[in-house]
N, C-alpha and C positions, 0 to 999 in steps of 0.2 A: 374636146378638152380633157377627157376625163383620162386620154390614152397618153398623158406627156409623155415625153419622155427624157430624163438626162443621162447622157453620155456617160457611163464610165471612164476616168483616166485610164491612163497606160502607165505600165509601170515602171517605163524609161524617164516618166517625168518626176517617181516620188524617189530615186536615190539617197538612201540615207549617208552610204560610204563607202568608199573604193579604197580601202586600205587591202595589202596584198603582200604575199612573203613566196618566196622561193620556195620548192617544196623542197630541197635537200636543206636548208638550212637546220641546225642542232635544234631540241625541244627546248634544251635550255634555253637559249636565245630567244625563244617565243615567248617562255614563262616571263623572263626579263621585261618582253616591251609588254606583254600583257599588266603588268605590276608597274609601269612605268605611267600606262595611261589607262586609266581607272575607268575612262569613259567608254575604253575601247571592249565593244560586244564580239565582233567575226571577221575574222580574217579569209582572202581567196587564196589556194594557193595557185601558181600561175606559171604555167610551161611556155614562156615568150609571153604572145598575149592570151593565150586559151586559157583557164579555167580548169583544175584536173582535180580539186576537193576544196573542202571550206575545214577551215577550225574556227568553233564558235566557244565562247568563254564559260559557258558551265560544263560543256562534254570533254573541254580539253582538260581544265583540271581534276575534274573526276579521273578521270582516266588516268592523268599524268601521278595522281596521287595515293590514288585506292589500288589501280593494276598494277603499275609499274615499280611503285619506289622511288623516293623522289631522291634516291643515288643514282638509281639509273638513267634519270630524266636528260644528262649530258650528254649519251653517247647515242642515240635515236634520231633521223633525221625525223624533220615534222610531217613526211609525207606518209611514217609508217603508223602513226594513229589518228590521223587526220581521219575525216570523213571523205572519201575518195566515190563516192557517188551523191553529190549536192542536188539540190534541185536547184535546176538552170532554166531560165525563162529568157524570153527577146525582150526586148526593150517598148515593142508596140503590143506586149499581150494584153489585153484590158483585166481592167485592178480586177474585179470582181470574178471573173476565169481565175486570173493566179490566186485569189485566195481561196477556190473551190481545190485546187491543186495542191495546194499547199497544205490543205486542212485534210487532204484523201491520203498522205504518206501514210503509213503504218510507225504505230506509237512506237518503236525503237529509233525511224528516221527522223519525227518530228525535231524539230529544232528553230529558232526565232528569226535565221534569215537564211537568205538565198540569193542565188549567184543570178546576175542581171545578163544579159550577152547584148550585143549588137548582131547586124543580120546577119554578117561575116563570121558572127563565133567568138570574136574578140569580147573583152572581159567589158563590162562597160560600169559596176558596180556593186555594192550589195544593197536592197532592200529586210527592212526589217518586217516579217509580218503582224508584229504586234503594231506597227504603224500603218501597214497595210488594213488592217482592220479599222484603225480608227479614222483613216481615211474615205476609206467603203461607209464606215458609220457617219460623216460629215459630208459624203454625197446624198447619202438617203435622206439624213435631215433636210439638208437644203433641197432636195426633191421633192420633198413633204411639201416645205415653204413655200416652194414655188410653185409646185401645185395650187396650192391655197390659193397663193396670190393672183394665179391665173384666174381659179376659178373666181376668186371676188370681183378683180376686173371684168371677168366677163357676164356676172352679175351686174354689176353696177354698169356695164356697156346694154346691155340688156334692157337695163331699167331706163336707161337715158332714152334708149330706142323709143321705149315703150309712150316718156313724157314728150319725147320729142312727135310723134305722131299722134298722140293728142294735141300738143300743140297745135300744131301743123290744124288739124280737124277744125279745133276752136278757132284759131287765126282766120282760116278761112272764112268762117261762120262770121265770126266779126267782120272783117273784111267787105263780106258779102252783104252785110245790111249796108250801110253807107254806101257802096257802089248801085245796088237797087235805086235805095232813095235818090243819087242825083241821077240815077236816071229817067227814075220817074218823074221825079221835080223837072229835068228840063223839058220833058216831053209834054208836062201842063205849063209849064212856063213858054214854050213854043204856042202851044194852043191860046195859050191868055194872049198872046203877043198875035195873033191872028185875028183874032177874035176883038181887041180892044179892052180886054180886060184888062185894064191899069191896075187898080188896088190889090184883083188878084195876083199878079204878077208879083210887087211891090212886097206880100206874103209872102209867095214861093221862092222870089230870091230867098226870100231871109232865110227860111228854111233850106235852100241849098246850101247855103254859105253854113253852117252848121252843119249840115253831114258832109260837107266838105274839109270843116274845120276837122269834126271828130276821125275822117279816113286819115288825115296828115298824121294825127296827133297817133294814129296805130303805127302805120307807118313809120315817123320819128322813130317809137319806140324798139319796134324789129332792126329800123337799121342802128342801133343808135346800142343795143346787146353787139349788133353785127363787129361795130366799129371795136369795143369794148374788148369783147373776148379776142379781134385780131391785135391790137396792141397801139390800135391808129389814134386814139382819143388824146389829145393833146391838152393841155392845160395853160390855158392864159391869164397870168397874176397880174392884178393888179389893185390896189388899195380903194376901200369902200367900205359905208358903214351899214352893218347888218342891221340895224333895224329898222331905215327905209323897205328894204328886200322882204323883211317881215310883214310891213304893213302893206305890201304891194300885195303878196303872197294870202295873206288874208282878205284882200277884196275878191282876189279870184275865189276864193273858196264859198262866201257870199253868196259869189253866182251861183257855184256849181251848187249849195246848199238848197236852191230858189225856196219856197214856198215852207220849207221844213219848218218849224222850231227848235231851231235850233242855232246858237250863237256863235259868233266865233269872235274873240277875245285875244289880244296881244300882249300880253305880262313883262315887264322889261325892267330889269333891275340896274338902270341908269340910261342916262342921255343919247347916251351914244356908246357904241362899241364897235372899233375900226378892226378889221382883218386884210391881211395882205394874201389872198389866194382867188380864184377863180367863181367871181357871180356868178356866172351863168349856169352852171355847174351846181352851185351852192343853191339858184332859185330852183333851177328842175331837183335838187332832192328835196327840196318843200314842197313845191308844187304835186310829188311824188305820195308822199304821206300822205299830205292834206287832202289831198282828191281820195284816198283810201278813204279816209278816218269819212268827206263829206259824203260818200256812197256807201258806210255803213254805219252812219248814224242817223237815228230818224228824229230823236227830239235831244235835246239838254245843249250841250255846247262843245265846242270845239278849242282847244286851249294850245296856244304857241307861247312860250314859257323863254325869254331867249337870259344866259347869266354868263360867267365868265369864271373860268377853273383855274388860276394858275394861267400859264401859257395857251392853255383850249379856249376854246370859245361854245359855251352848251347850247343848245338848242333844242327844247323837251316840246312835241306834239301828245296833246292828250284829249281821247274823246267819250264820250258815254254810247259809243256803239253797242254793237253786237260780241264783241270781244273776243277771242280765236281759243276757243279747247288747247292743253297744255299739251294734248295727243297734235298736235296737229303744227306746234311752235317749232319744230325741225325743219319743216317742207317749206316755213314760210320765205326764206329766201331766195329758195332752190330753181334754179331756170327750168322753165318748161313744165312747173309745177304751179298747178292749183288749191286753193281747198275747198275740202267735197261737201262744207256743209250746208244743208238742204237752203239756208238763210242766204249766204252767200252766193249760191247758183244762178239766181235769180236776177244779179246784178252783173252788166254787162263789163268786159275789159280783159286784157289780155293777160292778166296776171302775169308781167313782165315789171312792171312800174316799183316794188320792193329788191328785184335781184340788179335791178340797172341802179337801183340808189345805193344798196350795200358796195357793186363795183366802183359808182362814182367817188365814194366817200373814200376806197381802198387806194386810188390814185390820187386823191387829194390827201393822203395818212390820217382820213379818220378813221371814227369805227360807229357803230349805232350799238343799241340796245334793246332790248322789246317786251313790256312786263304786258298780261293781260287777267281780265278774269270773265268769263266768259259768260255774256248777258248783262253783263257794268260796262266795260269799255278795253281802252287800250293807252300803253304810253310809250311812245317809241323818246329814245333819245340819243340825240346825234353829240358827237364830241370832234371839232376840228382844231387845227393846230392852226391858232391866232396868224401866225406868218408860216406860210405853204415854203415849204423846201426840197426841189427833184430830190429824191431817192430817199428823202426821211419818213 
């Protein structure tokens, strides 16, 4: 990366002007159109279509003024104080060559442009090298630029590598408890089934049916990012009142809470509150929070907050957890990214379950929000758009 490289232009492509005079033509006549068009810097002068001197507009009227005599300026063709050896370039010489050439003349020849040719010799324009300069300076820039840019992306490719094979690491590790357990579960639930062991059996089901549940529920989640980032996630609207979906959403949390002290509580500022957009969608980024907030909190309560903004529809999760370092509130949405700290480590999960609810909320035009303080808790808060609309 560090070797980019960008191309030089050619200086067939920065043509500032093909303006061109006869060389026998009178000096007067030159001073004329020179004084006619105020814009005009150099003239070629041109034998058919070849190139035989330049007149450039500060040498000619010095000349024409200070040597001559401007009585005499009438009687002179323009080819005999012309500059009759220009510097002549091809049209494919790269910018940066011609300005090393242009800058090497010797201080009596310098001058601001130069005669352009084609491969044949034929005239093909003038370049200005005061443009040529700033040309060369608007490559280099954006060469800088894009350097940078390179190098960030490939930093930030790097770094994705880096979360993505810890992923990968973790996932597996996850993965690999549950595939264990229903193995082992069926290889005693075989044995119990041999053996006549009923009641144990009646146990180890249960227990399979739960590392079964939790393998699906990894699972869902990897395909479910899969589906997400290819662009396949589809959106099914249809009208429903959110705070059934709440109280549903908090029995499961209940569960997942088991034995803790800890509450969970549904706060609702009216009867009812209809939205026309996607349940299913809307349960899994509850169910997404809530399963956070129940695996990091160990006592106080767990609060589902649901109000109404305007057109939105809020939905505030807040819990007296372990709460997330403000160093660490960047990463928390980030795919393939976990956080490191020693509290957190310790509880199991893909750390997938926040970047698939900021995507779901980004397809449905919400957004969340996330305040914490670390060692008190956390408050994430969701805002949806009462009626879901494609592309709003």
């Amino acid at each position: 990366m560090d070797s980019l490289y960008v191309e030089s232009p050619q200086v067939g492509g920065l043509i500032t002007s093909r303006e061109s005079l006869q060389p026998h033509i009178l000096v007067k006549e030159v001073v004329d159109r020179f004084f006619r068009s105020t814009e005009l810097d150099a003239m070629a002068l041109l034998e058919g279509q070849k190139p035989v001197g330049i007149v450039t507009r500060p040498k000619f009227f010095f000349t024409v003024f200070r040597r001559y005599g401007f009585e005499l300026y009438g009687r002179k063709p323009i080819i005999s104080i012309a500059d009759t050896a220009p510097l002549v370039m091809h049209g494919d010489e790269r910018l940066d060559v011609a300005i090393d050439k242009a800058l090497e003349r010797p201080p009596q020849d310098i001058y601001d442009d130069i005669i352009v040719v084609e491969d044949s010799g034929s005239y093909s324009g003038l370049l200005s090298v005061k443009q040529m300069v700033i040309q060369q300076s608007n490559v280099l820039a954006n060469s800088i630029v894009q350097k940078e840019v390179v190098h960030a992306k490939a930093r930030e490719l790097e770094r994705m590598s880096r979360m993505k094979s810890q992923f990968i690491a973790h996932v597996t590790h996850e993965l690999r408890s549950p595939v264990n357990a229903i193995i082992g579960l069926a290889e005693l639930i075989q044995m119990s089934s041999e053996k006549g062991y009923m009641e144990q059996l009646k146990d180890r089901l249960s227990l399979l049916m739960s590392s079964a549940t939790n393998l699906r529920a990894i699972v869902t989640k990897i395909l479910d990012l899969s589906k997400i980032e290819a662009g396949k996630m589809e959106v099914i609207v249809e009208g429903f009142d959110v705070l059934p979906l709440l109280n549903e959403a908090a029995e499961t949390t209940r569960v997942l809470v088991g034995n803790k002290p800890v509450s969970v509580e549904v706060v609702s500022h009216g009867d009812q509150v209809l939205m026309m957009s996607d349940p299913i969608k809307i349960r899994q980024i509850l169910i997404n929070l809530l399963s956070n907030a129940a695996k990091f909190t160990e006592r106080g309560r767990i609060g589902i907050d649901l109000g109404v903004d305007g057109d939105r529809v809020r939905i505030a999760v807040s819990d007296t957890g372990i709460g997330i370092r403000e160093s660490e509130m960047e990463k928390l949405f980030m795919a393939f990214s976990q956080l490191e700290d020693a509290m957190t480590r310790r509880h199991e999960g893909t750390g997938l379950g926040l970047t698939i609810t900021r995507n779901l909320l980004s397809i449905l035009n919400g957004e969340i929000t996330v305040s914490s303080t670390f060692g008190e808790g956390t408050l994430f808060t969701v805002f949806l758009p009462s009626t879901y609309k494609k592309g709003g």
